[in-house]
N, C-alpha and C positions, 0 to 999 in steps of 0.2 A: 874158643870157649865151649863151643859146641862139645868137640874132642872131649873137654875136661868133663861135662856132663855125663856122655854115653859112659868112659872108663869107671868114673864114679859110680854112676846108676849100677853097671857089671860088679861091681865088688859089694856097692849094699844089697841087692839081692842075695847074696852068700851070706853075709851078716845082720840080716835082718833079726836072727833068732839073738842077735847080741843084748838086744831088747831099749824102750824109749828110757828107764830108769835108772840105767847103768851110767848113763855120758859122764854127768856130775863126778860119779863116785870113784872112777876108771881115769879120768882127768886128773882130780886129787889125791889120787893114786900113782900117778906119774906115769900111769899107762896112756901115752899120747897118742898112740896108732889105735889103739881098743876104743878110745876115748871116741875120736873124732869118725870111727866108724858105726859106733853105738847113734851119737849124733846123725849121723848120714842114715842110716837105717830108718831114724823118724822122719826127715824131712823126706826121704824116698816115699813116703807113707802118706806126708801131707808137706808140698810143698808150698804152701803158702806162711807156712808157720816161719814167722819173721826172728822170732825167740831162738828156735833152734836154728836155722838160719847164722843166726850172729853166735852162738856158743862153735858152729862150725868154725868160722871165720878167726877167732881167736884161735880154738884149738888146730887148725893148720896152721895157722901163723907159727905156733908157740913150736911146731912141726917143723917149721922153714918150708912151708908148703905152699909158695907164697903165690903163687897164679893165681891156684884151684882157692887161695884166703881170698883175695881179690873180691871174685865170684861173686863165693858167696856172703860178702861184704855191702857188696855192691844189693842184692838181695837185701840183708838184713833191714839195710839205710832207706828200702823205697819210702817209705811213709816215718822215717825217725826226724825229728826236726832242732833234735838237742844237739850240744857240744860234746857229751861227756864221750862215745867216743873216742874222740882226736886225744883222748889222753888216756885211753885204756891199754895199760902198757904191754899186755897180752896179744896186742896189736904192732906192736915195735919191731918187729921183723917187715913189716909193711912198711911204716913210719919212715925208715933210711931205704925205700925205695922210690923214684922219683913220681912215682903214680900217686902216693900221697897227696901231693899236692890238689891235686884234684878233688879225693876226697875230701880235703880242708874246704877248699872252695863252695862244693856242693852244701857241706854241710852248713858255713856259715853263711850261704846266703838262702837257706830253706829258716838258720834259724831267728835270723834278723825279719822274713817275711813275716815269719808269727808272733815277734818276739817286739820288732821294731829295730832301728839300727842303734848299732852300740856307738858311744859318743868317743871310741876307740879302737876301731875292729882290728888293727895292725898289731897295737897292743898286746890285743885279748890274744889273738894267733901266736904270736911270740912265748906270751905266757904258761897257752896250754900246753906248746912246743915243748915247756921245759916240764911241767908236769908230766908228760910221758917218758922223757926220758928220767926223770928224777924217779920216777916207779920202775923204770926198768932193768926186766931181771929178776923181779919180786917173787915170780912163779917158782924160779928155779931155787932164788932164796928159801923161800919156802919149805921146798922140795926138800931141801937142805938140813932146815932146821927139823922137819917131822922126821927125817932121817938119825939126826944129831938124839931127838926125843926117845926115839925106839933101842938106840942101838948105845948111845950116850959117849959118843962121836962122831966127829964130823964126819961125812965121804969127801974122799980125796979132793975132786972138782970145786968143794964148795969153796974154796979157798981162791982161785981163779978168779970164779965169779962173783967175789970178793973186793980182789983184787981191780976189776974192771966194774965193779959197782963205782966206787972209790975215786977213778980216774973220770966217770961221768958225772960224780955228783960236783967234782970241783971245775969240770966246765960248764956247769950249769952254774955255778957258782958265781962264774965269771962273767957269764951273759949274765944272769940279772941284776952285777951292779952296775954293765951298761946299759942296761934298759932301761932303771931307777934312775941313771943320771941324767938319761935320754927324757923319759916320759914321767917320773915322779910315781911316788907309793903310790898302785894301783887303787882301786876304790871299785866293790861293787857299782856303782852309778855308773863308773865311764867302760868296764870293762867285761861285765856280769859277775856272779859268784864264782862262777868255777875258774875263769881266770886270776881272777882279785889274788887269791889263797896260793898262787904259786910260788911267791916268793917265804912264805910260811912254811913250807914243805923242803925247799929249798937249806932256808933256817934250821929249819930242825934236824936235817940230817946232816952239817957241816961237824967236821970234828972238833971244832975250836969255840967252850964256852964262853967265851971274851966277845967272837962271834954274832952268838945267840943274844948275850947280856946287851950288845951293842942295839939290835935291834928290837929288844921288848918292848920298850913305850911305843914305840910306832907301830907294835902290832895290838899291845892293849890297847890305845888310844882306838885304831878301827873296830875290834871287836869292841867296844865300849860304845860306837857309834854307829851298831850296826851296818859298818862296811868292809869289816874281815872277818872271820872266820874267830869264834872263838875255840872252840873244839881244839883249833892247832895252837892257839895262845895258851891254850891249856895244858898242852902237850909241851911245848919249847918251854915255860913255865915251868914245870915237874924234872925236864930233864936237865936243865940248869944247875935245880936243887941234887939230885939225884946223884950227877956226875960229880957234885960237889959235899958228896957225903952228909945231906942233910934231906929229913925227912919230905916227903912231897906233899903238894897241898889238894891237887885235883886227884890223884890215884891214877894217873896216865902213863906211866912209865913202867912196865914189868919185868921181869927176872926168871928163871929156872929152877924150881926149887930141887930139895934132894933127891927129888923122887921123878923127876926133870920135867915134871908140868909148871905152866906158866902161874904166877902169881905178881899181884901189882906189889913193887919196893915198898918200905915202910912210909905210911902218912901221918902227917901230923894232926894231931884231934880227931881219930877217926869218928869218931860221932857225930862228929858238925861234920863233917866232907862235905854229906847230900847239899846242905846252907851252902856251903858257898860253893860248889856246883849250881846248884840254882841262880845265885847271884848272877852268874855271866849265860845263863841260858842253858844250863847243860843237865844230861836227865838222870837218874838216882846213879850212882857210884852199883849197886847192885844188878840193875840194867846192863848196863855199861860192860861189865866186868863176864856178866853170864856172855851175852852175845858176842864180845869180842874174843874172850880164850875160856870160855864154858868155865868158869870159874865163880864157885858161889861163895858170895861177899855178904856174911853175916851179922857183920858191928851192929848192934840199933843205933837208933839215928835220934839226935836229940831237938 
């Protein structure tokens, strides 16, 4: 590990001029070797900085750079005591390495010391299991689609990675109806929030609205009692409506317009939306809409 240090240290000194502001933008730019050296450059600068630290550790992963991710992973996590992690799927070149495990370990028993033990920790591990791999790939998706925005086609690759999104999300699929049949519809109380919402995610990205229809009340029912996730009931909700050629009711579901920027599908009553957004917890349809695809949502609201 030493090794990986000195060679790194040698090359952020040549790139230090890359600058600490660049990581972000060079990253989202699908510049991944520019990225994670701009990265490297600041932490060579202040290595305590636990932030950039973990923006390393993804951006080599996302690399296949997986030792030197390791690292500074292991780095990032001294003092983090959360879950979210173990399912940051920018991580998932780690994730099918057997060292993970480890990091599972460390991290769920730093987060149960703070937190208290989960009334299912086997559970909750399983579940977040499938939320990293249910996001994975997103980066590249992504990549893809800002591609598809500029150019107004796809690049060739996206279709692969496509294709192998597709092939994951339906064994994730598979695990979680042995998990449900094993352990029953999760519940923030036995599992915490970030596991509960896995099979929600799961839901919503299957291609079969029969599917989605099958498990609604069981997800409204938890979001109704605050013990799922309404945000994603809200989502599986819209996309129901959506794929089935009828207006949506939350505004969660979006499209490409002519002009190939993102806009939400048509909603129904756009004037009441915020009302019954609000009804289930969720914050104005103009929030929402800015922060998620920079899209400004002007209906007033009655």
């Amino acid at each position: 590990m030493k090794k990986i240090m000195l060679s790194l240290s040698f090359f952020l000194c040549i790139h230090l001029a890359i600058g600490q502001s660049k990581g972000d933008s060079l990253r989202n730019a699908g510049a991944l070797e520019a990225a994670f050296m701009a990265y490297g450059g600041e932490f060579y600068q202040n290595p305590t900085n636990k932030e950039v630290a973990y923006k390393l550790a993804q951006t080599l992963s996302l690399s296949n750079l997986v030792d030197t991710a390791f690292f500074f992973l292991d780095v990032a996590l001294e003092d983090n005591y959360k879950l979210m992690p173990l399912a940051d799927s920018d991580l998932y070149n780690l994730f099918t390495d057997p060292r993970w495990r480890e990091v599972e370990d460390k991290q769920f028993r730093k987060f149960q010391e703070k937190n208290g033990e989960l009334k299912k920790p086997e559970y909750a591990r399983q579940l977040i299991r499938m939320i990293m791999k249910d996001q994975a790939l997103d980066y590249h998706l992504d990549m893809g689609r800002n591609e598809y925005a500029k150019n107004k086609y796809a690049p060739h690759w996206f279709f692969t990675i496509t294709k192998t999104k597709a092939r994951l999300n339906a064994e994730n699929f598979t695990k979680m109806n042995e998990l449900l049949e094993k352990y029953g519809w999760p519940l923030y109380d036995d599992v915490g929030e970030l596991a509960a919402d896995a099979p929600l995610l799961v839901i919503n990205h299957h291609e079969s609205e029969e599917i989605r229809k099958q498990y609604l009340d069981q997800i409204k029912a938890a979001c109704m009692a605050k013990q799922g996730s309404c945000m994603e009931y809200a989502k599986i909700h819209d996309r129901i409506l959506v794929n089935t050629n009828q207006p949506q009711t939350y505004g969660m579901q979006f499209r490409f317009n002519q002009k190939g920027d993102l806009e939400p599908f048509p909603i129904k009553d756009p004037e009441t939306v915020d009302k019954r957004r609000l009804a289930i917890g969720l914050e104005p349809l103009a929030v929402y809409l800015k922060r998620k695809i920079n899209y400004d949502w002007t209906v007033k609201q009655k």
